[in-house]
Backbone and ligand atoms as CSV (ligand in chain L), in Angstrom:
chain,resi,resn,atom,element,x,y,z
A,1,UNK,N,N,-78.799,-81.560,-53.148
A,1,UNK,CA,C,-77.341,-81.737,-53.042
A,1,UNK,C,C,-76.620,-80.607,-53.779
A,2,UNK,N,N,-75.742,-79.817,-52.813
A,2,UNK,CA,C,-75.026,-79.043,-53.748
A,2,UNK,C,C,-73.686,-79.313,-54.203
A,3,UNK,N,N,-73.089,-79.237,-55.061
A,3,UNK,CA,C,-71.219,-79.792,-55.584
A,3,UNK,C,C,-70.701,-78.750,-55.428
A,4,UNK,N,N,-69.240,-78.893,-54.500
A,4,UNK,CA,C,-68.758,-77.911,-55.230
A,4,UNK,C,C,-67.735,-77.887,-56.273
A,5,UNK,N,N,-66.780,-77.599,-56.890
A,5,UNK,CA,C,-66.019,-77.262,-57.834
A,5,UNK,C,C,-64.839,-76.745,-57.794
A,6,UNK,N,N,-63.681,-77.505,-57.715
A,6,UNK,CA,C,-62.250,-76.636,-57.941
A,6,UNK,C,C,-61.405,-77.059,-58.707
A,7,UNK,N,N,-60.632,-75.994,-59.214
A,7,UNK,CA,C,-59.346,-76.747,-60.195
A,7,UNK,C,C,-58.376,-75.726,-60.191
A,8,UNK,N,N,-57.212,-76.297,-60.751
A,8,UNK,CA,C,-56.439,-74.927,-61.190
A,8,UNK,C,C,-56.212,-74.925,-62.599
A,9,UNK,N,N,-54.827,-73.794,-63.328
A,9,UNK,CA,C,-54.679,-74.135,-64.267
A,9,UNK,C,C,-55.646,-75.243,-65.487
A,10,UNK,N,N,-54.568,-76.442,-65.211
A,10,UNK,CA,C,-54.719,-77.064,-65.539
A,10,UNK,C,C,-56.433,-77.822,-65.906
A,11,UNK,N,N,-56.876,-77.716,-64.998
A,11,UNK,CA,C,-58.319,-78.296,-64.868
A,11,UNK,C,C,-59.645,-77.405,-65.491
A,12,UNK,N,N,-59.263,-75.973,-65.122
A,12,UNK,CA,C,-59.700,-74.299,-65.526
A,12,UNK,C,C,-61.210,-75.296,-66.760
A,13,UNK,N,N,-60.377,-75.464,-68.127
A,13,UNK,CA,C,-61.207,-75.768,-69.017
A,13,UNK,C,C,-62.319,-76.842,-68.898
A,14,UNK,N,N,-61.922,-77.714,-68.420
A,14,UNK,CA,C,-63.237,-79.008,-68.502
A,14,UNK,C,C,-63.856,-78.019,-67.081
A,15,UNK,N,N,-63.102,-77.653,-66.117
A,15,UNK,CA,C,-63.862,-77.303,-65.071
A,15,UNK,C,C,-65.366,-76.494,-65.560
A,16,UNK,N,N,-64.625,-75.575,-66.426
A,16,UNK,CA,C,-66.222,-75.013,-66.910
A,16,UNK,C,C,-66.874,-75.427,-67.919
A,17,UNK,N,N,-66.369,-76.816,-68.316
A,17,UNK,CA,C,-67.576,-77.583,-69.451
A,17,UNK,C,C,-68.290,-78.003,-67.954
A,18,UNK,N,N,-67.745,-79.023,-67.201
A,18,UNK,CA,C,-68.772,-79.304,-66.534
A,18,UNK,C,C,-70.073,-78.716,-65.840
A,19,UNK,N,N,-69.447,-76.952,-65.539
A,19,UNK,CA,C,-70.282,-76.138,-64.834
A,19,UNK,C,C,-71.104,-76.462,-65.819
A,20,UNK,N,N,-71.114,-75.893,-67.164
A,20,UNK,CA,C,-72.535,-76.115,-68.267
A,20,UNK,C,C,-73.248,-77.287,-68.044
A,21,UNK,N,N,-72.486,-78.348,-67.858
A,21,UNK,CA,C,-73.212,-79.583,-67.801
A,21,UNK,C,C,-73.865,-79.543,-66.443
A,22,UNK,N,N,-73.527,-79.108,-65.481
A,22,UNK,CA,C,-74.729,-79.230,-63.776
A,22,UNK,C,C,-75.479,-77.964,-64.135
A,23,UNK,N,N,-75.228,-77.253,-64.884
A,23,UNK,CA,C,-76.269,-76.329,-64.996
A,23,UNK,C,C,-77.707,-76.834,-65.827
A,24,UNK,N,N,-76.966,-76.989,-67.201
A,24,UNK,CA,C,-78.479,-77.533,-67.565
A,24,UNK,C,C,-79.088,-78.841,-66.895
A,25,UNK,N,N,-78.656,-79.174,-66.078
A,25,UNK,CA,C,-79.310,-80.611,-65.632
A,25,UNK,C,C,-80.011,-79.772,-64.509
A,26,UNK,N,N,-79.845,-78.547,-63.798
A,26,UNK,CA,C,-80.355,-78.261,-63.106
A,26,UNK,C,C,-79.615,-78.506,-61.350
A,27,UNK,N,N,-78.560,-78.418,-61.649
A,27,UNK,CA,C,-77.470,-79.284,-60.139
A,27,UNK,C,C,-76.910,-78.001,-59.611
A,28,UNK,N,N,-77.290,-77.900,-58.526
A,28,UNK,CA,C,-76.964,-76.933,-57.732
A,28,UNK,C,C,-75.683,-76.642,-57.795
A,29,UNK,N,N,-73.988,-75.772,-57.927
A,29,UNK,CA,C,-73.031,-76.022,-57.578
A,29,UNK,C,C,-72.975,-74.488,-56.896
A,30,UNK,N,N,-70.959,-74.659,-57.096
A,30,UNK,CA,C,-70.760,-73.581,-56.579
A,30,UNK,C,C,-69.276,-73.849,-57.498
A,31,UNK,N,N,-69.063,-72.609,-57.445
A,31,UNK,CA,C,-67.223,-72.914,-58.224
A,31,UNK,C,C,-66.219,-72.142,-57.454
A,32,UNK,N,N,-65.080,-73.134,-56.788
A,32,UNK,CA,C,-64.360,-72.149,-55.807
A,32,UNK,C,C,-63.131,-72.075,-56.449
A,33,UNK,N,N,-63.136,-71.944,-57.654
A,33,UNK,CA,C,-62.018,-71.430,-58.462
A,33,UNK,C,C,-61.226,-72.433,-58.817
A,34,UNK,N,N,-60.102,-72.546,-59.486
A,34,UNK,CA,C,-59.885,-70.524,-59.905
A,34,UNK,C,C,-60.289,-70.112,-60.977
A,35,UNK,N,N,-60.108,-69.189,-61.406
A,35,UNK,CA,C,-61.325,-68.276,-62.674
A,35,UNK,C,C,-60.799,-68.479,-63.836
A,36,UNK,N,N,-59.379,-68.708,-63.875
A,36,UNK,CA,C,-58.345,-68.561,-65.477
A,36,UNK,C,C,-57.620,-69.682,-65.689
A,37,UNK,N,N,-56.635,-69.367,-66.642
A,37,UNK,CA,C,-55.890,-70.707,-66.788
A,37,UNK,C,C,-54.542,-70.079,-66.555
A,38,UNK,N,N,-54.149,-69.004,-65.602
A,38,UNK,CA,C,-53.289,-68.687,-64.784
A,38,UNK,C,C,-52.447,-69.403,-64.236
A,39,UNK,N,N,-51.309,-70.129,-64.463
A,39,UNK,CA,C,-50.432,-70.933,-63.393
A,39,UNK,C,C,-50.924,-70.435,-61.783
A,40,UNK,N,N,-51.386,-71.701,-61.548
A,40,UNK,CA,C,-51.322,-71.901,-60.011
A,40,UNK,C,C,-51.168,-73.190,-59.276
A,41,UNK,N,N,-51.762,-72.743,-58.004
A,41,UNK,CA,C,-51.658,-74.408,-57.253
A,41,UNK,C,C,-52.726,-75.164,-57.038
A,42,UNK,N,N,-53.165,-76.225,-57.325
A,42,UNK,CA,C,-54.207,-76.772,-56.825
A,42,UNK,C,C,-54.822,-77.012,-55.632
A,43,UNK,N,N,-53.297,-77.126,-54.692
A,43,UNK,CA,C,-53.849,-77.643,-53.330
A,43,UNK,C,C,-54.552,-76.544,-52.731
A,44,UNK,N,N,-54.502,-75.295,-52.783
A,44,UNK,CA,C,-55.415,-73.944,-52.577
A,44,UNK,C,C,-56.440,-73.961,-52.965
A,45,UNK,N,N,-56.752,-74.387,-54.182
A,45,UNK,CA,C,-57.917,-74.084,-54.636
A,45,UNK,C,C,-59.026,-75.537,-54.347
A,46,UNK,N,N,-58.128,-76.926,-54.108
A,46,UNK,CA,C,-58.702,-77.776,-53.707
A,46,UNK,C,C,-58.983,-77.586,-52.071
A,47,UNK,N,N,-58.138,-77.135,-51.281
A,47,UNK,CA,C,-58.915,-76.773,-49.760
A,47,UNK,C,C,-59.932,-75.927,-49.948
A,48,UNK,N,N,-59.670,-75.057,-50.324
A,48,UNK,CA,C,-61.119,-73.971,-50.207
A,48,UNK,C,C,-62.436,-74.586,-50.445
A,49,UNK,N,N,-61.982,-75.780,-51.538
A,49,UNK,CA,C,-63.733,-76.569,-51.917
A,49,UNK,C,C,-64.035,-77.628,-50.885
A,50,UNK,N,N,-63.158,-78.423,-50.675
A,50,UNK,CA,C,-63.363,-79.405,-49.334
A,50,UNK,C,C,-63.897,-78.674,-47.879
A,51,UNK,N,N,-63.155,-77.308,-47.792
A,51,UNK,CA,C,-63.496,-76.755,-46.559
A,51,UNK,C,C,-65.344,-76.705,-46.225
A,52,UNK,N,N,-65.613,-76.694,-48.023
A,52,UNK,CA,C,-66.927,-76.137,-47.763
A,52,UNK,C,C,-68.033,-77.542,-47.594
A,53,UNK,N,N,-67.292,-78.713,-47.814
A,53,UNK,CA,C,-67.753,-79.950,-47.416
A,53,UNK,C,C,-67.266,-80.261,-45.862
A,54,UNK,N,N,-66.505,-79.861,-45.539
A,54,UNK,CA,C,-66.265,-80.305,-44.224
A,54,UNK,C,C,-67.307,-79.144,-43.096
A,55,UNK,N,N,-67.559,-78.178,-43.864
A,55,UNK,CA,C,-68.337,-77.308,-42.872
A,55,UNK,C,C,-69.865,-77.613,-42.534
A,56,UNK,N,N,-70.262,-78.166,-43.565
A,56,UNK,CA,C,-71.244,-78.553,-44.028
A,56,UNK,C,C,-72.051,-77.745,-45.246
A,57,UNK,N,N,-71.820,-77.191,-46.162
A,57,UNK,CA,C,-72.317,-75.901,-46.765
A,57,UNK,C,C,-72.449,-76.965,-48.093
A,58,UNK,N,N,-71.896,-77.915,-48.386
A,58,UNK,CA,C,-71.595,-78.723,-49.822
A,58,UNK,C,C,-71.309,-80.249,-49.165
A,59,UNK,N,N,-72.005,-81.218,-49.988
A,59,UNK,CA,C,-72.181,-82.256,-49.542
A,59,UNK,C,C,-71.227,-83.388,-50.904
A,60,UNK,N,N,-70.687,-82.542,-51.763
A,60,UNK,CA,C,-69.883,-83.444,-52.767
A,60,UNK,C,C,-68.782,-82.493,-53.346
A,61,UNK,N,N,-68.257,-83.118,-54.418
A,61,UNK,CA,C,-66.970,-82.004,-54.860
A,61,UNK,C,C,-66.758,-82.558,-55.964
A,62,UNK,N,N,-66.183,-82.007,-57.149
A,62,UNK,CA,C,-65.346,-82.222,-58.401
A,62,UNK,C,C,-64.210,-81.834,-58.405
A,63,UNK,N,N,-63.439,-81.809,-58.161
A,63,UNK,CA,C,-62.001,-81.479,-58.305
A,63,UNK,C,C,-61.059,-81.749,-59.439
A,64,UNK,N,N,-60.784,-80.527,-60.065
A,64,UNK,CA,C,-59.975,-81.165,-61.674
A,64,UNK,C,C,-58.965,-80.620,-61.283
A,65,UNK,N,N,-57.613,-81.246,-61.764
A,65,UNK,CA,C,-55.775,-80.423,-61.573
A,65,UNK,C,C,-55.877,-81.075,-63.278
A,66,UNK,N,N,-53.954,-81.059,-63.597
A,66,UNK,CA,C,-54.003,-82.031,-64.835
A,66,UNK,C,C,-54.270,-83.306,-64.547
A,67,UNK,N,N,-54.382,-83.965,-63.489
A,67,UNK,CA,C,-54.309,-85.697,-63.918
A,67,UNK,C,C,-55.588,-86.323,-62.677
A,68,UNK,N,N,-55.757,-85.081,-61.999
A,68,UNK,CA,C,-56.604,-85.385,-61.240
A,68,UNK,C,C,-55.986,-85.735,-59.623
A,69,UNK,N,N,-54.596,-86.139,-59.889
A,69,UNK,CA,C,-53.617,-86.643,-58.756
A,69,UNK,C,C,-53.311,-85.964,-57.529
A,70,UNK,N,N,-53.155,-84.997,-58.223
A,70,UNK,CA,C,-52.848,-83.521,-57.207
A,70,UNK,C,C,-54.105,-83.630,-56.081
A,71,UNK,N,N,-54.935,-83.344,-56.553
A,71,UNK,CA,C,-56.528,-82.923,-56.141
A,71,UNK,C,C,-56.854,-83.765,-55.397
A,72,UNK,N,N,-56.451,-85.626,-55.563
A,72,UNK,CA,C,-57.007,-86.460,-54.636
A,72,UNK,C,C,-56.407,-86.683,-53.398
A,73,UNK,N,N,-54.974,-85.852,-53.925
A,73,UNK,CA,C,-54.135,-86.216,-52.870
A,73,UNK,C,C,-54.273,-85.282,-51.676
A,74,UNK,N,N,-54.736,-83.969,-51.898
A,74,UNK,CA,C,-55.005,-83.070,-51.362
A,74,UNK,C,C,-56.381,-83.391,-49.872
A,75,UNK,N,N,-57.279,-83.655,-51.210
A,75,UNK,CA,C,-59.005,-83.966,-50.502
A,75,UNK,C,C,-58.708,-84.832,-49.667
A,76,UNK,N,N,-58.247,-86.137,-50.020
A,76,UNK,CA,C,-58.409,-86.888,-48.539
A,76,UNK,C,C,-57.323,-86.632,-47.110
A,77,UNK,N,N,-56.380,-85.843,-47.180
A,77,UNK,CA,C,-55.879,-85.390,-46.217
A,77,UNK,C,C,-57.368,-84.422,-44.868
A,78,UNK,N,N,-58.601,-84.711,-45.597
A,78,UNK,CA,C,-59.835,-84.192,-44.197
A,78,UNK,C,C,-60.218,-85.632,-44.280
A,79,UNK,N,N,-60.840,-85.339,-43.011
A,79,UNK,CA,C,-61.517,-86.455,-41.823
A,79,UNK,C,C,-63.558,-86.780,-42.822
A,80,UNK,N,N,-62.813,-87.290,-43.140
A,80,UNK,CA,C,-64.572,-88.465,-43.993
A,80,UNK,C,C,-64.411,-87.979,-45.459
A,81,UNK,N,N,-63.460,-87.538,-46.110
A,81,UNK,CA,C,-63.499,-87.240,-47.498
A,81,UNK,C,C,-63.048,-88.624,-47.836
A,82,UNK,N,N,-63.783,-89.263,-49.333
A,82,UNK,CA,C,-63.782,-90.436,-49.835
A,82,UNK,C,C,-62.807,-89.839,-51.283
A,83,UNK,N,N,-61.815,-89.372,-51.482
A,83,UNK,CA,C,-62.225,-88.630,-53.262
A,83,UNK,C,C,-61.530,-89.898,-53.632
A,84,UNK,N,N,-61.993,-89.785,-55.173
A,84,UNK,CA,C,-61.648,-91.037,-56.010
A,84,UNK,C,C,-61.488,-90.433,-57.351
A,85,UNK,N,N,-60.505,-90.594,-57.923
A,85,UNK,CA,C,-60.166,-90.206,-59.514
A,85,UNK,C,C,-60.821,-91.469,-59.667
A,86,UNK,N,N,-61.061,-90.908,-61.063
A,86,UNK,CA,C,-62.040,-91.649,-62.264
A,86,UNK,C,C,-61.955,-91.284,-63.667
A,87,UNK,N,N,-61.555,-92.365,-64.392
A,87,UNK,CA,C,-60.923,-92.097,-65.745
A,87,UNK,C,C,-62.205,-92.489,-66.571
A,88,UNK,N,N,-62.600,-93.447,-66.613
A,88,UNK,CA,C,-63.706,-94.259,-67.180
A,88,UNK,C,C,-65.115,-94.119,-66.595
A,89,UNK,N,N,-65.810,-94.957,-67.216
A,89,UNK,CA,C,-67.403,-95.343,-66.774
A,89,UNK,C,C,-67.231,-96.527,-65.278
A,90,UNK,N,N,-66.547,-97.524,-65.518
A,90,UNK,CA,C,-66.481,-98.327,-64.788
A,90,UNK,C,C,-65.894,-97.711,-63.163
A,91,UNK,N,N,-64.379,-97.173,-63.514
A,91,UNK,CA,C,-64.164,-96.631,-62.205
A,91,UNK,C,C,-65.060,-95.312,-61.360
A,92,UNK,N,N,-65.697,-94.768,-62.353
A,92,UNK,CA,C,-66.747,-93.975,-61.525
A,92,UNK,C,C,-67.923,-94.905,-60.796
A,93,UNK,N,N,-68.666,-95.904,-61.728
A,93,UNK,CA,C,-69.113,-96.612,-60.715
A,93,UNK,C,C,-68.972,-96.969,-59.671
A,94,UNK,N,N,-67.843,-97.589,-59.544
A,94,UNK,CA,C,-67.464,-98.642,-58.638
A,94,UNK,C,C,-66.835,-97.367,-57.295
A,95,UNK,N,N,-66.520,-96.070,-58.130
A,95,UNK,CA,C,-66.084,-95.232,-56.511
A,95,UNK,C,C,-67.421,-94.918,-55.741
A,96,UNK,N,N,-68.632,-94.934,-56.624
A,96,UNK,CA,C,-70.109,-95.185,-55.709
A,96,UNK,C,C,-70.276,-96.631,-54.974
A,97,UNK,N,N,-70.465,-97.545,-55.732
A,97,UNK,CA,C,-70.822,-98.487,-54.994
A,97,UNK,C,C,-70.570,-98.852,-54.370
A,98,UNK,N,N,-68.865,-98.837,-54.441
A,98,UNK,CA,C,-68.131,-99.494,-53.123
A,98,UNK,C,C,-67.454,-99.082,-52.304
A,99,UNK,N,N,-67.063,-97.441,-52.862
A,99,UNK,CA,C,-65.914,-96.491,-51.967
A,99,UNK,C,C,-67.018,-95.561,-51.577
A,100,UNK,N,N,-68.472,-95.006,-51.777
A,100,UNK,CA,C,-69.197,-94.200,-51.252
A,100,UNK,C,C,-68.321,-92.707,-51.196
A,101,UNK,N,N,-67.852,-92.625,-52.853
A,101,UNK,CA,C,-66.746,-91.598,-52.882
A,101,UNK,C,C,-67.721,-90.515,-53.172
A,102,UNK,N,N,-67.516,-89.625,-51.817
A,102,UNK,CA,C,-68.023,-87.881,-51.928
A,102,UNK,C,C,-67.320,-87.010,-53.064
A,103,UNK,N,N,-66.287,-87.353,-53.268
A,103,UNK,CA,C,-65.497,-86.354,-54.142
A,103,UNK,C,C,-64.707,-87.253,-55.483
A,104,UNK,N,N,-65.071,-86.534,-56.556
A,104,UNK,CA,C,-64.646,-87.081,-57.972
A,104,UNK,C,C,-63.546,-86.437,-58.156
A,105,UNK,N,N,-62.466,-86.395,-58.537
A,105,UNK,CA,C,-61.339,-85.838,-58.903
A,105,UNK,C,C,-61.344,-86.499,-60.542
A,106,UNK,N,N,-60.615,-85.438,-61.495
A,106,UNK,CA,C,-60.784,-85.514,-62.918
A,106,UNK,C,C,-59.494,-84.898,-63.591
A,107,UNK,N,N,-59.120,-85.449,-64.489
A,107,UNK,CA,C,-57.789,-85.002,-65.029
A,107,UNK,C,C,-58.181,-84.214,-66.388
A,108,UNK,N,N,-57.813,-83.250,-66.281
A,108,UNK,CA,C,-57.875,-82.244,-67.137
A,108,UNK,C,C,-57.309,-82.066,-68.487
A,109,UNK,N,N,-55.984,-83.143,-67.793
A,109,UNK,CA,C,-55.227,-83.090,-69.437
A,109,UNK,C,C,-54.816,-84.889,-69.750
A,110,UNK,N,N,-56.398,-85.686,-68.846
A,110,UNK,CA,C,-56.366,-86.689,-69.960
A,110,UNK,C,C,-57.657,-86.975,-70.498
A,111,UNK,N,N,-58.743,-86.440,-69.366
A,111,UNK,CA,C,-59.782,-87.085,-70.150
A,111,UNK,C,C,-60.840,-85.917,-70.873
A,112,UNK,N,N,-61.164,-86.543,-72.028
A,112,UNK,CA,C,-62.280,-85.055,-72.672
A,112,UNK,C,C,-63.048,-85.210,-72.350
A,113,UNK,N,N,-63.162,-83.826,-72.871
A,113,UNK,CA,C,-65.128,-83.065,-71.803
A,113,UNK,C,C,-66.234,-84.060,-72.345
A,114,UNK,N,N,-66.446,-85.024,-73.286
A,114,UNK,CA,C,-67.717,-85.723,-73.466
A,114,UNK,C,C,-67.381,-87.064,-72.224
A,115,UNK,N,N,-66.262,-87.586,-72.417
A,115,UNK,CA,C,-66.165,-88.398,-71.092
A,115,UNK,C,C,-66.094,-88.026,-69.962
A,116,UNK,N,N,-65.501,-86.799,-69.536
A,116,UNK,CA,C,-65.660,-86.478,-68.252
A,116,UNK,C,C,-67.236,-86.107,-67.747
A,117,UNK,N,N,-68.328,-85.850,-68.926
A,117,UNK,CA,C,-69.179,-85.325,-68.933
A,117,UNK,C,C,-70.416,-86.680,-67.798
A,118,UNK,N,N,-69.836,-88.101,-69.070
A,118,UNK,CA,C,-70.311,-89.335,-68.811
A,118,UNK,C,C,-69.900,-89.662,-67.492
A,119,UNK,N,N,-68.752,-89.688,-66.752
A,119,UNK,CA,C,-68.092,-90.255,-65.667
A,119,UNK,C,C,-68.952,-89.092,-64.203
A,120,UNK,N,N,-69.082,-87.893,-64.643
A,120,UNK,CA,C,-69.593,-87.031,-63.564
A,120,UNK,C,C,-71.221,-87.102,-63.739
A,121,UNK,N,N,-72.172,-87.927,-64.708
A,121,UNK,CA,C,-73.239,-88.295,-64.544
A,121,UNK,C,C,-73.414,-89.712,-63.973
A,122,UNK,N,N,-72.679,-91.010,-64.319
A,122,UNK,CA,C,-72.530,-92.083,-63.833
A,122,UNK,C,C,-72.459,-91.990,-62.026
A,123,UNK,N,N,-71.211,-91.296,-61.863
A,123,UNK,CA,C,-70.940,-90.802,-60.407
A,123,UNK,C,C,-71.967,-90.546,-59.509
A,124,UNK,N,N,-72.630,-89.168,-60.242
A,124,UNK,CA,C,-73.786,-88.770,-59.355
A,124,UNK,C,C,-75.185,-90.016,-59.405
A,125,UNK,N,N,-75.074,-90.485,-60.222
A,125,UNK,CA,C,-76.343,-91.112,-60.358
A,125,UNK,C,C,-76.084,-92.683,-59.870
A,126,UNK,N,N,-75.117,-92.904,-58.853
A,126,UNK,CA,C,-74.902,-94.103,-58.688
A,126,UNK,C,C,-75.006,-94.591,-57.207
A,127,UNK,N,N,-75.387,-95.125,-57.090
A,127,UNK,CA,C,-75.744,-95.588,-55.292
A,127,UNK,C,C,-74.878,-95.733,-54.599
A,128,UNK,N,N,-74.347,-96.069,-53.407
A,128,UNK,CA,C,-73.578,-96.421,-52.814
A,128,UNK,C,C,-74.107,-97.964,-51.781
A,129,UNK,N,N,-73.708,-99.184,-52.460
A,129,UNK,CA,C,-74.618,-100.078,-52.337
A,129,UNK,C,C,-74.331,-100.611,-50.483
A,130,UNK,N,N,-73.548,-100.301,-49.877
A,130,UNK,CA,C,-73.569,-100.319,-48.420
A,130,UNK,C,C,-72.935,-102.180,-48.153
A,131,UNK,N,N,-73.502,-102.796,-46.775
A,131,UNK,CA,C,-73.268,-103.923,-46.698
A,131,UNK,C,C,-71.392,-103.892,-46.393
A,132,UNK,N,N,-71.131,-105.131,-47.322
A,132,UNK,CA,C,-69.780,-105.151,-47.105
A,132,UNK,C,C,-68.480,-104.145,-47.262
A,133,UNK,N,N,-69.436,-103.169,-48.057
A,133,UNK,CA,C,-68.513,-102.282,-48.340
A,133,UNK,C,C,-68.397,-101.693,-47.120
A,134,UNK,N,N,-69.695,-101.173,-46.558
A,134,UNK,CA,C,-69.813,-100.259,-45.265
A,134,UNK,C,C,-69.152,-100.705,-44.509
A,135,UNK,N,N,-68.735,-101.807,-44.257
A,135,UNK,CA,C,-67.837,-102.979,-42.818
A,135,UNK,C,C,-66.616,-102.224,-43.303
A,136,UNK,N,N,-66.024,-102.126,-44.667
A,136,UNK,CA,C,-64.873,-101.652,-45.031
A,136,UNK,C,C,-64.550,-100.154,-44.885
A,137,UNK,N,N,-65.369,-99.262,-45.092
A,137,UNK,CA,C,-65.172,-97.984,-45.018
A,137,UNK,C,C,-65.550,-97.190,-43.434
A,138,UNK,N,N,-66.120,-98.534,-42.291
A,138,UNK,CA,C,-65.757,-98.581,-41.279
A,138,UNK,C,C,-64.953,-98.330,-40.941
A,139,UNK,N,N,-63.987,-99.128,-41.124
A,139,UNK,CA,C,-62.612,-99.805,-40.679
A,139,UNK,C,C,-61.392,-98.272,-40.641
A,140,UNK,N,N,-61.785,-97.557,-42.493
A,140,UNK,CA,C,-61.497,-96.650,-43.009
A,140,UNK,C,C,-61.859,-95.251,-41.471
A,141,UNK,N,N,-63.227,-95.192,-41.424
A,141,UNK,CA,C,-63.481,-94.344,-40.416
A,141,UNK,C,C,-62.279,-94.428,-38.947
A,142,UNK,N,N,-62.458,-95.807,-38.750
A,142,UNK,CA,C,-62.073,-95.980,-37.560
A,142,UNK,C,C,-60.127,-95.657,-37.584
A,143,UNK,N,N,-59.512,-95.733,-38.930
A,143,UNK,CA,C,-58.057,-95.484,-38.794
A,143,UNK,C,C,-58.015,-93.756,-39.065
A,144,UNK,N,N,-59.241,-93.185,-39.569
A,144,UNK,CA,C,-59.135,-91.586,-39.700
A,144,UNK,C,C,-59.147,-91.371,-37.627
A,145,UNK,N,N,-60.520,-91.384,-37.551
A,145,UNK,CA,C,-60.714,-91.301,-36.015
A,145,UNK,C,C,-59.110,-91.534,-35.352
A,146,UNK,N,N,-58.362,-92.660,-35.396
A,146,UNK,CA,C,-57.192,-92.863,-34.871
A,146,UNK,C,C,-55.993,-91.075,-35.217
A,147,UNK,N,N,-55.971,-91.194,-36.216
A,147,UNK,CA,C,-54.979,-90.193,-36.937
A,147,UNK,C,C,-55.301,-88.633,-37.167
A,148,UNK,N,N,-56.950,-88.566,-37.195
A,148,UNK,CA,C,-57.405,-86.991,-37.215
A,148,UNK,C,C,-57.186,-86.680,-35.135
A,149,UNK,N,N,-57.166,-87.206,-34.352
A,149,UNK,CA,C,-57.040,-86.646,-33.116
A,149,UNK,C,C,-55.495,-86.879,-32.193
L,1,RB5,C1,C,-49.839,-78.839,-63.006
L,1,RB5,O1,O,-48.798,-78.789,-63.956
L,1,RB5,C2,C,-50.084,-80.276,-62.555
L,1,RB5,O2,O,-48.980,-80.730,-61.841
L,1,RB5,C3,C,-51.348,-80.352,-61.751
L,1,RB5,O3,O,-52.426,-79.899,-62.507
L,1,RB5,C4,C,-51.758,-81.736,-61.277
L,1,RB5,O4,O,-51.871,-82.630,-62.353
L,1,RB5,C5,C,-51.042,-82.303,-60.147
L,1,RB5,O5,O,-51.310,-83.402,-59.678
């Protein structure tokens, strides 16, 4: 599985604690910017990383702005992106188990790098337990299908 990685400004810093953290674990990524803590926009730097999930090249995403808001709002505007901000342990779970969320979105200027560290290992390491949820994120498919054509 490869992740990819975007943020702006705002996100810039945890963005590259986390790179350290998929690095030593050994997690494939990619980082599609941006490089500084330069005023910019997120929604740029959040398409460029989704694009590379929708192409097929990246099969997940992290996305940091400041609050994470920007970024989610961005990602799910494509056809099968799940993203889910996640503040805690609990809501990262539960965007696996029950939202089968491809993309983590992370707030930059609320949560610190040892929790964001915890919430983007919980995430990855969490199943997506299927069943009733799947009937639900059906449903989800079936109103994208309506609205992406
Ligand atoms: C930038 O000031 C901020 O608006 C952005 O990082 C993000 O939090 C937007 O949702």
């Amino acid at each position: 599985m490869k992740i990819v990685l975007a943020s702006d400004h705002a996100g810039f810093k945890l963005k590259e604690e986390i790179k350290k953290f998929l690095g030593e674990r050994g997690i494939e990524f990619e980082d599609c910017g941006s490089y500084n803590e330069e005023r910019t926009d997120y929604v740029d730097w959040g398409e460029k990383a989704i694009n590379k999930i929708i192409n097929g090249e990246s099969q997940r995403g992290i996305l940091i702005c400041g609050t994470g808001l920007g970024m989610e709002i961005v990602a799910n505007k494509f056809y099968g992106i799940r993203a889910t901000p996640c503040y805690d342990l609990y809501t990262a779970k539960m965007a696996r188990q029950h939202n089968d969320s491809n993309v983590l979105t992370l707030g930059g200027r609320i949560t610190d790098k040892d929790l964001a560290k915890k919430i983007v290992e919980v995430w990855l390491e969490t199943e997506f337990q299927g069943n009733r949820h799947k009937v639900r994120l059906d449903k989800i498919r079936k109103i994208e299908e309506k609205n992406f054509k």
